[in-house]
N, C-alpha and C positions, 0 to 999 in steps of 0.2 A: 784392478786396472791401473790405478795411480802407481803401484810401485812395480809393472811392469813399461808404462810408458816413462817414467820419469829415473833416471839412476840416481840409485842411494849417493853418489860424491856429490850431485847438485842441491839434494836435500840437507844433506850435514852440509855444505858450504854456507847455505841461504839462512837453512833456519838451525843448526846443530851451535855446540855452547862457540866455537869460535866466532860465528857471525858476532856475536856484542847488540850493542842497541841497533842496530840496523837491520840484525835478524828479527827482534821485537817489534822493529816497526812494518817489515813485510808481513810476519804473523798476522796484525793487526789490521792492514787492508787485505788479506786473505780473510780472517774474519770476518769484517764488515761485509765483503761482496760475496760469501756462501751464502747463496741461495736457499729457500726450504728449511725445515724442521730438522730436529733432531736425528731422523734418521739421514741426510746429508751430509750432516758437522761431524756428528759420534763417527761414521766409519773414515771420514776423511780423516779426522784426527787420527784413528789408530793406524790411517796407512803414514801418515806424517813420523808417526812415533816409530814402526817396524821401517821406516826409511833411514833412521837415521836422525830427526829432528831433536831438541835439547827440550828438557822439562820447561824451564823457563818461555820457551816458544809457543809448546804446546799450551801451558797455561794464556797466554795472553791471545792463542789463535780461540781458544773456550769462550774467553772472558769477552773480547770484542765480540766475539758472534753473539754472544747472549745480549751483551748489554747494545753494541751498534749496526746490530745486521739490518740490512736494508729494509728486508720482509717484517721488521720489528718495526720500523719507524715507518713503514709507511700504513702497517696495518692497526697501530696502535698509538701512535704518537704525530701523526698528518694530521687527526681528525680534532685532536684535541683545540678546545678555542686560544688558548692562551703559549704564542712562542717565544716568549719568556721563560715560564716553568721547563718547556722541551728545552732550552739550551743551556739554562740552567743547569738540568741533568746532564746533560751531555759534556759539561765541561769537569763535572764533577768525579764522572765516571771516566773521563781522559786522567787523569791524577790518578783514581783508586786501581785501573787498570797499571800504569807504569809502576805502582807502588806495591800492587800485588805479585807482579811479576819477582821484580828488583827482590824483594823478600826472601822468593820462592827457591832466587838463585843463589843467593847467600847461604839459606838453611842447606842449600841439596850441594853445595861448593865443601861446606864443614862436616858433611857426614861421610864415614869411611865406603859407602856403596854410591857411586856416583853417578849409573846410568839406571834408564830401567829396563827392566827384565823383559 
């Protein structure tokens, strides 16, 4: 349904390798606010990927869903007594997210196959 109501030239603009850090960071409040489990994220992602999106994207739309999605912090990290420890983490995994990404695009920028299949 996503990649019948959404065209592939808005997808590569937003999230594909020319967006830059600005496609990183819509990835990443697209992550945060997908709703629901794994079966949510897993097929939005593959419609993001068969639209046109850039590894790099895809990785940091995974990455923020797992580590900031709402349904995580509200179901598992609201209840916790101590909001310290929660922000703690949460600032730690804003760095390992940008830093996982940055990585991803370097490796996949130097190798001779450069989209995926």
């Amino acid at each position: 349904l996503f990649q019948v109501v959404v065209p592939q030239e808005i997808v590569s603009r937003y999230f594909g390798r020319e967006a830059g850090f600005k496609g990183l960071v819509m990835a990443m409040g697209a992550g945060v606010i997908t709703p629901g489990g794994p079966m949510v994220s897993v097929p939005f992602l593959v419609a993001l990927a068969h639209s046109g999106a850039g590894l790099p994207a895809l990785v940091t739309y995974m990455t923020a869903w797992s580590l900031f999605g709402l349904q995580r912090i509200i179901a598992w990290e609201a209840p916790l007594p101590s909001a310290t420890c929660a922000s703690s983490s949460r600032t730690s995994s804003v760095a390992g997210n940008y830093v996982a990404s940055a990585r991803r695009s370097r490796a996949i920028s130097r190798s001779p196959r450069s989209s995926i299949a």
